[in-house]
N, C-alpha and C positions, 0 to 999 in steps of 0.2 A: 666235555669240560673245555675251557678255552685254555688255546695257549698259549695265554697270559702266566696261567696261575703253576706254580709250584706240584707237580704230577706228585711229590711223596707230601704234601700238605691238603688233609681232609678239609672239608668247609665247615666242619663244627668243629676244627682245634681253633676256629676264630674265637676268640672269649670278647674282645674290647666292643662289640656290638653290647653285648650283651650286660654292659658296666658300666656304659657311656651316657646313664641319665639317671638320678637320684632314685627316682620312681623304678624303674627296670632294676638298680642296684636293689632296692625292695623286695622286689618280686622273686629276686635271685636268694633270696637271705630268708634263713628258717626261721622265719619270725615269731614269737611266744608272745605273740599280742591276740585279744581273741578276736576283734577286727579294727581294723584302721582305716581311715580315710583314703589310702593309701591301696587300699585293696581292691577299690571298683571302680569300675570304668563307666562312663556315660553314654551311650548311643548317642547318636542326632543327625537327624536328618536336615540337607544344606539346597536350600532353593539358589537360584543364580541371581532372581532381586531384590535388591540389597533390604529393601523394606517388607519384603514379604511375609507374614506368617499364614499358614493354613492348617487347617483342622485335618484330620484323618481317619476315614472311616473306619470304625470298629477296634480302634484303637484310641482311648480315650484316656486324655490332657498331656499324649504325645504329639508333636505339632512341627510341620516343614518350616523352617525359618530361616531367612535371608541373613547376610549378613552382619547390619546392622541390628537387628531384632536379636542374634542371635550372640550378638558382646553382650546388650542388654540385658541378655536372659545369663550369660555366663557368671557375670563380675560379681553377685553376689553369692554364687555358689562357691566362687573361687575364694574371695575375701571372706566371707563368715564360716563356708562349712568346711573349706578347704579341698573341695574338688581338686582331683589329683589328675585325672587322666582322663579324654574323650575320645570315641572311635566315630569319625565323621564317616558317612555316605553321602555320595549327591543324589540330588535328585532333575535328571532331567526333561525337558516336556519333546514329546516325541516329535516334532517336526526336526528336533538337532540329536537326535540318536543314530548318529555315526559313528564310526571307531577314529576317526578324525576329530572329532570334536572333543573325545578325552583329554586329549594335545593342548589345548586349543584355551589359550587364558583366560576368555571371554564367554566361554562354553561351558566350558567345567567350573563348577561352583568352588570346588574345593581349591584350584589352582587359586584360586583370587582368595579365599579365605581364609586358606595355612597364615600367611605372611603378615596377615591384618592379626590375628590370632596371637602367634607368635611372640609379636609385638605387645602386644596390650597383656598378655598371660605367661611373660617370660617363661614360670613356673610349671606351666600345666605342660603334662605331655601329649601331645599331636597323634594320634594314631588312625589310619587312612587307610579304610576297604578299599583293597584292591583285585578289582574283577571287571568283568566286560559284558555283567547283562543291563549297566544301566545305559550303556553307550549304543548297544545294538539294535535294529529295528524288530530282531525276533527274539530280544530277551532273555536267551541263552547267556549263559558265560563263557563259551567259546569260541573261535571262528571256525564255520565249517566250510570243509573241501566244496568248491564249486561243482565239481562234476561227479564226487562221489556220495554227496551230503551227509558226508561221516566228519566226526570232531576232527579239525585239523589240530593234532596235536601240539607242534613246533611252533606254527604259526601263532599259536592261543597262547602259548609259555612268550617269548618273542614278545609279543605286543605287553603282553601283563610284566614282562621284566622292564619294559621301556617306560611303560607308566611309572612306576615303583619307582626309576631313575626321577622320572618327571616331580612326582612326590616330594622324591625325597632335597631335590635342587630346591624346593619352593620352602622347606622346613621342617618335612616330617621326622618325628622322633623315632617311628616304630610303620613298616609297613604290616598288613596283613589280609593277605591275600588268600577269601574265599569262595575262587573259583572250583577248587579240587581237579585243575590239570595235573596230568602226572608229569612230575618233575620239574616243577616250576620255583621251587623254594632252590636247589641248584641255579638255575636260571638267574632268578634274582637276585640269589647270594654274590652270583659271578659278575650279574651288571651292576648292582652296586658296588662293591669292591673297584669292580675297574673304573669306575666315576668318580670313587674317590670317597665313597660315603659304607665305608667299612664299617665307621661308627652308629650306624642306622641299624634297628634291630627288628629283625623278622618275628611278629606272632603267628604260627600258621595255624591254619583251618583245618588241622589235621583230621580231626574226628568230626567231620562234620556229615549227618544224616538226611536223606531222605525223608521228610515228614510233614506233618501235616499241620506241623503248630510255626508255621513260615506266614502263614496266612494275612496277617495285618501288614506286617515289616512290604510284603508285596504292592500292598496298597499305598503304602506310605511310598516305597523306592521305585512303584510306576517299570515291575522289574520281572512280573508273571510271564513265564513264558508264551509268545503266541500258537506256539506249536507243541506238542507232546509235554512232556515233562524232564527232570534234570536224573532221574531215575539210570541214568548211563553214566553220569561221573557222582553224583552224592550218592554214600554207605547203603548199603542196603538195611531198612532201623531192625532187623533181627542177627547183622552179623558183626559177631564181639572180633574174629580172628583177620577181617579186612581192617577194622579198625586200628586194631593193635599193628598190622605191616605196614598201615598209612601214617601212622606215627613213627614207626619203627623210619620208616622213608623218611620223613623231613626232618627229622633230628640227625640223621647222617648227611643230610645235603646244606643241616647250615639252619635251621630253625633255632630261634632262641629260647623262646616260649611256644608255647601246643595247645591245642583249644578243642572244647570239647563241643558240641552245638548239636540240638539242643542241651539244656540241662538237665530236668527234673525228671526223663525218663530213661537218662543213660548214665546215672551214675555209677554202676556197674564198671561203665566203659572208663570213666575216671578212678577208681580205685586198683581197674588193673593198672593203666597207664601209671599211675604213680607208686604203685610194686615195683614195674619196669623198669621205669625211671625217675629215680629218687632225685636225682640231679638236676633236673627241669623244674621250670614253674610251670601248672598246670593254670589253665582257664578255662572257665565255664560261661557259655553264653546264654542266660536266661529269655529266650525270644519273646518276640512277638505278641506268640499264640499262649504262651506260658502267663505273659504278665497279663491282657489283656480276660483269659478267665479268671487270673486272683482279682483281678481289677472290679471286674462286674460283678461277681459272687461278693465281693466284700459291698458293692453297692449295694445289693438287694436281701443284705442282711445275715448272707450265712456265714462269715465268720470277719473276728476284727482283724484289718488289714495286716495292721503293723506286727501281732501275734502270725501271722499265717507266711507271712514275708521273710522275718527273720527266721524262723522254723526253717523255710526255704535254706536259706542260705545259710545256717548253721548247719544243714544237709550238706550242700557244694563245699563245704571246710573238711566236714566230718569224713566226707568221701577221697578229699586228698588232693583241691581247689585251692590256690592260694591267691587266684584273682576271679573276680566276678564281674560280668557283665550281665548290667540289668537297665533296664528303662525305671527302675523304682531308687537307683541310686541315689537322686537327689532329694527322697524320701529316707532314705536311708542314714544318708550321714545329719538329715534330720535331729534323727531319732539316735544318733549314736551322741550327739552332742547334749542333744534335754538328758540322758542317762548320764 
């Protein structure tokens, strides 16, 4: 713990993170609505120029977009359907995949985008993956020991805390960070605090698995490991009781909100989580590999989208969800709106 901070003061007796943006006061609140615009968040993937959009294999009419492309694409979801919330990724091209280049204003898509953002969408909340496999040349999410080629743990928490700073100086509302280092929601909690940005709130990546529905999201964030797999820090997808101590951990270190990832095949692991803790918001991250087969199944006829979608997500409610992350969101508040 650093010794800045107050030794008989826990990092979750912090509440003002967690109150500090209309949408988050939301999330916080037992809401008797059976969904809201209010409820989902929007993935999107952020090229670094500014006019760019690009297509993405195997994931389809999900799309890399620059920054200007990507006002263009926001301001009528913001104005007509009332887009509440987006968690940006960057996307960068490997000749600048250094840990240097996260830093780096010109490098990092998202540092140049928060602020333009910001601005143009006073309203909407900012939320910002925070990890280190789209910075490094081997696609991990951690830095590893040079001379022992084991995760350097400190070193991986360290950098991901300094980004989050970085983050959150430039405008983020909500960091979250889904590396799964151990002990990095403390980390973070303590660098933002001492920088000053107490009121910045943590969603962590608590329950995040090992599996195999990551598949499109990699293609799209240019983020596949080039070596082994992540099977050393992501859950093992058959164990409920890692899960449940990995949640247990970041809500004592200062998490505001907990997330579940994927969704449709661990909701189990969401009804214990909110047994557990009634007091949190839970989240659900509908991936990649999830949307991409309701996507193609509903193209080639076997079942109507917008029926098989909401099912979905009246599952992530039913289970004990009170935010959703999907790529189908701006389909969604669609369709909450014609109803």
């Amino acid at each position: 713990m650093s010794s800045t901070m107050n030794s008989n003061i826990n990092l979750n007796d912090y509440l003002h993170s967690s109150q500090s943006h209309p949408i988050t006061r939301h999330w916080q609140s037992q809401s008797i609505e059976n969904f809201s615009a209010k409820d989902f968040i929007l993935p999107i993937f952020v090229l670094g120029n500014d006019d760019d959009i690009e297509s993405i294999e195997s994931f389809p009419d999900v799309k890399r977009m620059g920054q200007n492309v990507l006002i263009d694409y926001l301001s009528p979801l913001v104005a007509e359907l009332n887009l509440s919330a987006i968690l940006l990724f960057p996307c960068m091209k490997d000749d600048v995949k250094n840990l240097d280049n996260a830093f780096d204003f010109h490098k990092n898509p998202l540092l140049k985008v928060i602020p333009v953002i910001k601005k143009k969408f006073p309203q909407l909340l900012l939320i910002t993956d925070v990890c280190l496999c789209a910075f490094t040349d081997h696609g991990h999410c951690c830095v590893f020991d040079q001379h022992s080629g084991q995760i350097d743990n400190q070193k991986s928490i360290e950098t991901l805390a300094k980004l989050s700073v970085k983050y959150a100086q430039v405008g983020a509302d909500v960091i979250a960070p889904s590396d799964m280092m151990d002990c990095r929601i403390a980390m973070i909690r303590e660098q933002l605090n001492s920088a000053g940005y107490s009121n910045v709130s943590i969603l962590s990546y608590g329950a995040k698995f090992s599996s195999c529905f990551y598949g499109p999201f990699r293609n799209a964030a240019g983020s596949a490991p080039k070596f082994g797999d992540r099977k050393q820090y992501q859950l093992p997808s058959g164990s409920r009781g890692m899960a449940l101590r990995s949640i247990d951990r970041d809500i004592r270190q200062g998490a505001d909100m907990i997330m579940v990832k994927p969704a449709m095949a661990y909701l189990d692991i969401v009804r214990s989580i909110a047994d557990h803790y009634p007091n949190y918001p839970i989240a659900v991250y509908q991936v990649s590999g999830e949307y991409s087969m309701l996507k193609y199944s509903a193209q080639i006829g076997l079942f109507d989208l917008e029926k098989v979608v909401m099912e979905t997500i009246i599952g992530f409610k039913r289970a004990g969800a009170s935010i959703i992350i999907t790529y189908f969101t701006a389909d969604i508040l669609r369709w909450i709106r014609n109803k």
